[in-house]
C-alpha positions as CSV (number, residue, x, y, z in Angstrom):
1,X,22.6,-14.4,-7.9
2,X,22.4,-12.1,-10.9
3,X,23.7,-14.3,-14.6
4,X,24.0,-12.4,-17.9
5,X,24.4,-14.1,-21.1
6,X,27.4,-13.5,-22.4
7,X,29.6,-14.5,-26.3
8,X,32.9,-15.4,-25.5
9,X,36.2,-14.8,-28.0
10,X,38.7,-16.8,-27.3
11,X,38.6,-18.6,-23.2
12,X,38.7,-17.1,-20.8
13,X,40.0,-18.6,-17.3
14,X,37.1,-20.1,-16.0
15,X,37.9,-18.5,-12.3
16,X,36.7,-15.4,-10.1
17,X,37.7,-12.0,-11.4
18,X,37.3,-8.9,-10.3
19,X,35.7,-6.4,-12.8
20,X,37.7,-3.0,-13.1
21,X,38.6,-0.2,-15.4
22,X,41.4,0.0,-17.9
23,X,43.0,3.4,-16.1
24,X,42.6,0.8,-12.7
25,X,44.7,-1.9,-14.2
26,X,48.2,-0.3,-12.9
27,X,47.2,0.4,-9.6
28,X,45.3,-2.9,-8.8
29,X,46.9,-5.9,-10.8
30,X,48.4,-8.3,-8.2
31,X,49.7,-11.7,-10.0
32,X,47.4,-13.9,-7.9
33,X,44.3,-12.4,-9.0
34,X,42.3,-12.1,-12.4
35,X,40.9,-9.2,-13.7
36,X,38.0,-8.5,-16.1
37,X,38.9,-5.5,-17.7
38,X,35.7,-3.3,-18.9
39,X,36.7,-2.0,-21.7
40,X,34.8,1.4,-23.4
41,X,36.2,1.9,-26.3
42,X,38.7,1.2,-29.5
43,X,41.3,2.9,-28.0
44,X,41.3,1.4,-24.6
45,X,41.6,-1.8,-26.3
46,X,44.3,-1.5,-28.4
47,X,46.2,-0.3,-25.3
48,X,45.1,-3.2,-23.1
49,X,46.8,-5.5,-26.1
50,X,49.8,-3.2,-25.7
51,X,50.1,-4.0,-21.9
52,X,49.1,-7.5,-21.7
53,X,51.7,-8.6,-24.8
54,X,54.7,-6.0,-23.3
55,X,54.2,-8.0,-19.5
56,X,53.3,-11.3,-20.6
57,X,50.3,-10.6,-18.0
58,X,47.8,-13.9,-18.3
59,X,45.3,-13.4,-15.4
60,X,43.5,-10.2,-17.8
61,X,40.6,-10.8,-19.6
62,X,39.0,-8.0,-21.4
63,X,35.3,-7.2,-21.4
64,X,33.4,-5.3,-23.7
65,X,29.7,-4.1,-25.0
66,X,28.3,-5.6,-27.9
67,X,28.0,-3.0,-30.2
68,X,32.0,-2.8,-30.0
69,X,33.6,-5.0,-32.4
70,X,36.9,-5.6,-31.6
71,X,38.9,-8.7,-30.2
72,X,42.5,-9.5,-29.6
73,X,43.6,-13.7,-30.1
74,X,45.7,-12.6,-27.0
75,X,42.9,-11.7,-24.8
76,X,40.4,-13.6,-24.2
77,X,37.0,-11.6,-24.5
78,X,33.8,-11.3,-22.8
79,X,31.1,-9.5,-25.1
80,X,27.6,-8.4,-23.0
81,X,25.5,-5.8,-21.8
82,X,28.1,-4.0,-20.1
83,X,25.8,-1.5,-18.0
84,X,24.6,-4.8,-16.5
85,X,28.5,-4.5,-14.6
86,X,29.5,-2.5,-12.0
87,X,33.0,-2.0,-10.8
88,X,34.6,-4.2,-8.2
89,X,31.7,-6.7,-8.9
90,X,33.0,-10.3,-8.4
91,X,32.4,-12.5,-11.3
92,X,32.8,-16.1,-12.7
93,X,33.3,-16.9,-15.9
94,X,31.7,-19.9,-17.9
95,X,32.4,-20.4,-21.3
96,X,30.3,-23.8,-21.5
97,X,26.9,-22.1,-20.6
98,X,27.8,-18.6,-22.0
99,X,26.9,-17.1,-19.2
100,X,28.7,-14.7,-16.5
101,X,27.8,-15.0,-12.8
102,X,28.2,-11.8,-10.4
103,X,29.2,-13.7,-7.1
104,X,29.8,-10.8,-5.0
105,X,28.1,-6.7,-5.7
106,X,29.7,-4.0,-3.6
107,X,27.1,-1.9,-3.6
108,X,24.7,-4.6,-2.5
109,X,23.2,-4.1,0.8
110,X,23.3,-7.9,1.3
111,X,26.0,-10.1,0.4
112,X,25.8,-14.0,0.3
113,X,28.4,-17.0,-0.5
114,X,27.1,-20.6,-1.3
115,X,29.2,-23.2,0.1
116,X,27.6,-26.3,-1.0
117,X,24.1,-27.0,-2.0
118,X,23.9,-30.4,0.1
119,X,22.6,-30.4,3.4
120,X,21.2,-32.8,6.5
121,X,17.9,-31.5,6.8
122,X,14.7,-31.0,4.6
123,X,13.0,-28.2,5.9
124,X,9.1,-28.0,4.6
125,X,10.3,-24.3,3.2
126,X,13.7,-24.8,1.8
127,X,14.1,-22.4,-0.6
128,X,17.0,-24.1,-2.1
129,X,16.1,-27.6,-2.0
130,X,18.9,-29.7,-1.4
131,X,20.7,-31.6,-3.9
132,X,23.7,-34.9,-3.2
133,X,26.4,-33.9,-5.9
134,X,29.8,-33.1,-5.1
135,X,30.2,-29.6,-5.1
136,X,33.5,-28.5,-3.1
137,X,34.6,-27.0,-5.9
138,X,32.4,-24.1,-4.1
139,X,35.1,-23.6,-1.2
140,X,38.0,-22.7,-3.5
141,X,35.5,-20.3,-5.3
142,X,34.4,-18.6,-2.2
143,X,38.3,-18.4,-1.0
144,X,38.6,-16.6,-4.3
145,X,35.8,-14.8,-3.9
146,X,37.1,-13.4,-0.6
147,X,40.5,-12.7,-1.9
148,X,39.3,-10.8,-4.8
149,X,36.9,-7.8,-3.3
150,X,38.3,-5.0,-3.2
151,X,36.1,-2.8,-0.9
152,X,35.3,-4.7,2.3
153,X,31.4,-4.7,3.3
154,X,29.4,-4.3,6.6
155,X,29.2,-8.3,6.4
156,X,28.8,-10.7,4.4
157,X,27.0,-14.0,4.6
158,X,28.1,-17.7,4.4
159,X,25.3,-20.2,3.7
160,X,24.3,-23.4,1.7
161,X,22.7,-25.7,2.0
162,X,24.7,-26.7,5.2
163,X,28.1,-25.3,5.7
164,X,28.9,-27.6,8.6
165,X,29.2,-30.4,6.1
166,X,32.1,-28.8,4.6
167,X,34.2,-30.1,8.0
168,X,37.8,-28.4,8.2
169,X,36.8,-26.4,5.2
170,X,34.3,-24.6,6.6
171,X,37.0,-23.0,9.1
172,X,39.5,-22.7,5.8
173,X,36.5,-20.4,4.0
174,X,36.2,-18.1,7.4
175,X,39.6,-17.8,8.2
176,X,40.1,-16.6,4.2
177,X,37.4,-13.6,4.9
178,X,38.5,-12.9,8.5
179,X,42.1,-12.4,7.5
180,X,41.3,-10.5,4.1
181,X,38.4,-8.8,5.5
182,X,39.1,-7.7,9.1
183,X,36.3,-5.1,9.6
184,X,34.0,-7.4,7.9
185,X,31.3,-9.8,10.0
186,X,31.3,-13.4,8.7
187,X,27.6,-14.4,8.9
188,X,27.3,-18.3,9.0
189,X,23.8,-19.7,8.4
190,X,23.9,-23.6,10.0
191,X,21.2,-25.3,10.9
192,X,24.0,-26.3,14.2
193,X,23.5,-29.8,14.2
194,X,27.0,-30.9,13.6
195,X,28.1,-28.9,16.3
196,X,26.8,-30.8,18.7
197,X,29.9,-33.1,18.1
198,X,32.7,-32.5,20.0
199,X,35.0,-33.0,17.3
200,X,33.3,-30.8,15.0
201,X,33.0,-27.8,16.9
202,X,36.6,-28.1,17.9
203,X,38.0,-28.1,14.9
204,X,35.5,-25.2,13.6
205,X,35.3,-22.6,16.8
206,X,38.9,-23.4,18.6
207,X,40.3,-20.0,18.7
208,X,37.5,-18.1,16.0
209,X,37.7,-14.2,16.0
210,X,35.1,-12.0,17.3
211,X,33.9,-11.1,13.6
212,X,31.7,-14.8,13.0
213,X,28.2,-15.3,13.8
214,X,26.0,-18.1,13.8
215,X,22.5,-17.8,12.2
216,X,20.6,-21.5,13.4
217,X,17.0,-22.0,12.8
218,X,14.7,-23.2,15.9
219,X,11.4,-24.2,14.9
220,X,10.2,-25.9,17.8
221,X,10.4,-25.8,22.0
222,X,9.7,-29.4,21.6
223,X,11.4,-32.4,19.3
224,X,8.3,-33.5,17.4
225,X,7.6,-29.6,16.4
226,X,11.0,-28.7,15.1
227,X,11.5,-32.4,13.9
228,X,8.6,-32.3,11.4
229,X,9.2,-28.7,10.1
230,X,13.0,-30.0,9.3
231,X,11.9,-33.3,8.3
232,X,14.9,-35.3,10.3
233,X,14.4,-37.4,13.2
234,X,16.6,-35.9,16.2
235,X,17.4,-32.7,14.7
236,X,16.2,-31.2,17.5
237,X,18.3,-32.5,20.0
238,X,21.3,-31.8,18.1
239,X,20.2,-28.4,17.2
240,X,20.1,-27.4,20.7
241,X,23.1,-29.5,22.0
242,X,24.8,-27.2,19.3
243,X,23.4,-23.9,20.2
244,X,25.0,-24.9,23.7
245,X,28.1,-25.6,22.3
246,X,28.4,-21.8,20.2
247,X,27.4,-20.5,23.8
248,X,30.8,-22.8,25.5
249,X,32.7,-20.7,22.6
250,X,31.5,-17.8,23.5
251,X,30.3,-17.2,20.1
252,X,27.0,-14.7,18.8
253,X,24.1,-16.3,17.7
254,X,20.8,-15.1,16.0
255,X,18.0,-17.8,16.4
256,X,15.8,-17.9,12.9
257,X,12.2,-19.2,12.9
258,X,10.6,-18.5,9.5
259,X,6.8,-17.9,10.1
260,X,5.0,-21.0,8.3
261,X,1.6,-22.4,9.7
262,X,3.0,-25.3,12.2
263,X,5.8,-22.7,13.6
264,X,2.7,-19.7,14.0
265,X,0.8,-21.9,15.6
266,X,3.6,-22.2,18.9
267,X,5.1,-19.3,18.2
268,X,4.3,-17.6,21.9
269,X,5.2,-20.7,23.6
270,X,8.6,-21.0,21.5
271,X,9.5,-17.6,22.2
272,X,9.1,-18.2,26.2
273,X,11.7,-21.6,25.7
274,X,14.0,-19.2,24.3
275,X,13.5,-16.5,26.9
276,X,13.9,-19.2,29.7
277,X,16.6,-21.8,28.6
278,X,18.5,-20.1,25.6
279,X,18.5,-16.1,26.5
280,X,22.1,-16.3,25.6
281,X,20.9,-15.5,22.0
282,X,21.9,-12.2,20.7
283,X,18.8,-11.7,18.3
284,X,15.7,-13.9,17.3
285,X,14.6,-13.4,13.7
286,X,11.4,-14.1,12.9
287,X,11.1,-14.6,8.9
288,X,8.0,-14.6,6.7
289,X,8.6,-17.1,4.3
290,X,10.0,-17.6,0.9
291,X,7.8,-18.9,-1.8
292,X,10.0,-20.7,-3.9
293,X,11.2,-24.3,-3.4
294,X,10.3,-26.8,-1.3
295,X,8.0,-24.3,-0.2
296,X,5.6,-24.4,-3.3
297,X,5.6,-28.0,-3.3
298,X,3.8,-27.9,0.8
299,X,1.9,-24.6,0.2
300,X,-0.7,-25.5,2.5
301,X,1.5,-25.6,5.2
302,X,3.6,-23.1,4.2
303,X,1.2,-20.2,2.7
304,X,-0.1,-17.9,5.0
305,X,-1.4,-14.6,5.4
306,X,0.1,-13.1,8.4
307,X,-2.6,-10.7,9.4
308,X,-4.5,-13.6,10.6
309,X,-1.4,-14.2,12.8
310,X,-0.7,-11.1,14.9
311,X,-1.9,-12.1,18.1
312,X,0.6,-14.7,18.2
313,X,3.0,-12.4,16.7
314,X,2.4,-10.0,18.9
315,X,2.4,-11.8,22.4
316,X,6.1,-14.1,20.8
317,X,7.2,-10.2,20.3
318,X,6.4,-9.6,24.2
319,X,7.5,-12.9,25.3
320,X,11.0,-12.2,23.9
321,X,10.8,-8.5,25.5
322,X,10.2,-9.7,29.0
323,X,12.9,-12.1,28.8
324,X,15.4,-8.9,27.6
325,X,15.7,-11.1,24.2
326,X,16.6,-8.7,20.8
327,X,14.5,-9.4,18.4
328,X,13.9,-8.2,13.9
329,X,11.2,-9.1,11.8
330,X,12.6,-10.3,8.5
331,X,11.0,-10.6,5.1
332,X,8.1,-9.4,5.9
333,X,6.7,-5.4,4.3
334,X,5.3,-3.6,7.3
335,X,1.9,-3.8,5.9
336,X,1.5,-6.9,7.2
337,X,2.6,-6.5,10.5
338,X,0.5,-4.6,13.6
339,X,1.7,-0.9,14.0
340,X,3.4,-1.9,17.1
341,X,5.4,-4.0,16.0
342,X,6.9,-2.2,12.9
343,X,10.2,-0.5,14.8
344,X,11.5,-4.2,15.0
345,X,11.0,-4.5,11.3
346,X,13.8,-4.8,8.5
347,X,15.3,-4.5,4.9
348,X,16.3,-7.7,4.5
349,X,15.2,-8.8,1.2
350,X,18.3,-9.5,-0.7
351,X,18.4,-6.5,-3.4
352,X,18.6,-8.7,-6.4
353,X,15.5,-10.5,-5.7
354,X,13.8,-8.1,-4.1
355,X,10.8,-5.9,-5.5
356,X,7.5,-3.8,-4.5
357,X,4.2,-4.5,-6.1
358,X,2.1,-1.8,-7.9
359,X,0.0,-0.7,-4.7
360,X,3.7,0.0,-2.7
361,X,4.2,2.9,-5.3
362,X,1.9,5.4,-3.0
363,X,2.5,3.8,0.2
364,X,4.1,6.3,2.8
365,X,6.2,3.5,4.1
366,X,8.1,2.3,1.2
367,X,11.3,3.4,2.1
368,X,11.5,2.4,5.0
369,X,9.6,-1.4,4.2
370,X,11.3,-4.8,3.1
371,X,9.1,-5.3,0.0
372,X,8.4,-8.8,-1.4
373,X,10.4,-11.5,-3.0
374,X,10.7,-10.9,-6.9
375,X,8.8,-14.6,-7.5
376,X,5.8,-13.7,-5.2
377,X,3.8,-13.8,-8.1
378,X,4.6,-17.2,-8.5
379,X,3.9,-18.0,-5.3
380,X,2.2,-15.6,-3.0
381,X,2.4,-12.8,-0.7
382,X,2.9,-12.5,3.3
383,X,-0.2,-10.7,3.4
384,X,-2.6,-8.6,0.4
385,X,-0.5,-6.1,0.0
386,X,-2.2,-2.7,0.5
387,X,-0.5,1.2,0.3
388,X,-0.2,2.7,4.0
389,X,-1.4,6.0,4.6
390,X,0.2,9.3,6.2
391,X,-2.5,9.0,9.1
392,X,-1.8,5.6,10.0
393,X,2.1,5.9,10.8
394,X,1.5,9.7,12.4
């Protein structure tokens, strides 16, 4: 989630706007929206006061560099680093940190909503360690969020913490994105717990569109594996009774196991549970690990160097393949992975946090490789990270 510091002029409605251009303003203004108008010079301003005090118009705010000084007391003004903004981008405003918040990028290859930041489980590797506050404020935001872009991507995700918490209001968040976004896939990442309730997963999947998919975590082919990794007694139970439940709706899902030391170590055998009692999976994604979070705080169960893994990488990967089970490699660059195994490999680092160290910059692969989180320096790499050569990928 990109922030820029911003000085505010006046206040500005401290709600999701969609950033566009002056000569756009006509065109796109719809009275249930708000619009952050990036503003380029003197004259465009003085013609935004013009329109905004002839309509009476009160969802515009105006946004402009800081080397132009200019304001209106009619307009409440954003001041900022204006190539920081591209148009269409989704932001919040909030006066009370000075900040701005870019929610949603259209020209993002990955695009991600938090729901809530509370959550049931206590994974070893959360990235996002969970917190208890009320934060449904979050579900109106997204709503807005969804309402306000303006080109609809490939797919967007919906994560948290744990969406399922959210109850009814989960469903109230995809049916907002379904109905303003028909061509787009709702990704929902759950851990699927909740779902194991009859209730729940009536009230969440009765009658769901084709466009959702469900992206649970399985970390374990037995409770006290995926148990410990989670940290919650009977989470595995549920977990399962809930991937059974997407499968009685008839809904996609994508089984995630992030690639930590307790998860490598059964990695083979967990692939075969899959293969023989859920192959009703769409995908498994295996996921090299984030290090940031609850991750740092358990690095010794959490760091590794996957080169030391890929026999068991390699015989999950043919376990899944005999069993006619999809699979993607996630998170993790190509130079850690065996040759074999690259073609299931993918870009799925986030582009604002994603980066390439100094030895990627003569590597033959690079286009074509995930990269590394930006904090890996903080925490560590998947693997040393080393340049591959012409030769090798021939």
């Amino acid at each position: 989630m990109r922030r820029l510091s911003v000085t505010f002029q006046g206040t500005p409605l401290p709600t999701v706007h969609r950033v566009i251009l002056l000569s756009a303003l006509t065109d796109e203004w719809e009275p249930t929206l708000n619009f952050l108008v990036k503003l380029e010079s003197l004259s465009e301003a003085e013609h935004l006061e013009k329109l905004i005090s002839i309509g009476h118009l009160v969802n515009i705010s105006a946004c402009v560099s800081n080397s132009l000084d200019w304001h209106a007391a009619a307009i409440p003004t954003v001041s900022c680093d204006t190539t920081l903004l591209e148009l269409n981008d989704v932001v919040r405003l909030n006066a009370k940190k000075h900040e701005l918040i870019v929610l949603y990028r259209n020209s993002d290859m990955h695009h991600a909503i938090q729901l809530t930041n509370r959550c049931n489980s206590y994974c070893l590797m959360c990235s996002q360690p969970p917190t208890s506050h009320d934060d449904q404020w979050l579900v109106e935001e997204a709503i807005q969020v969804a309402l306000h872009i303006n080109d609809a991507p490939a797919a967007i995700g919906l994560s948290g913490g744990e969406p399922l918490l959210l109850g009814a209001k989960l469903r109230k968040v995809i049916d907002a994105f379904t109905l303003r976004l028909p061509m787009t896939r709702v990704d929902v990442l759950t851990n699927g717990r909740l779902l194991s309730y009859t209730t729940v997963a009536a009230e969440l999947l009765t009658d769901l569109g084709e466009q959702v998919n469900w992206m649970v975590p399985l970390y374990g082919h037995a409770d006290f594996l995926h148990d410990f990794v989670v940290q919650s007694p009977g989470a595995f139970e549920q977990t399962i009774g809930g991937l059974l439940t997407l499968q009685s709706y008839a809904q996609p899902v994508q089984l995630r196991i992030v690639l930590i030391e307790p998860t490598l170590r059964v990695l083979p055998e967990l692939c075969r549970f899959i293969g023989r009692n859920l192959p009703f999976v769409w995908e498994v994604a295996l996921m090299g690990c984030e290090p940031i979070g609850f991750a740092l705080a358990n690095r010794t169960t959490c760091e590794v160097d996957l080169k030391d893994w890929h026999r068991e990488l390699v015989d999950a990967t043919n376990a899944l393949r005999r069993a006619h089970v999809p699979l993607v490699f996630m998170n993790a660059p190509l130079c850690s992975l065996p040759n074999s195994l690259w073609q299931y490999a993918q870009q799925s680092i986030s582009d604002w946090k994603r980066v390439f160290a100094e030895e990627c910059s003569t590597c033959s692969m690079k286009v074509s490789c995930s990269g590394l989180f930006a904090w890996h320096n903080n925490g560590w790499p998947p693997t040393k990270i080393k340049a591959i050569e012409e030769e090798v990928c021939a």
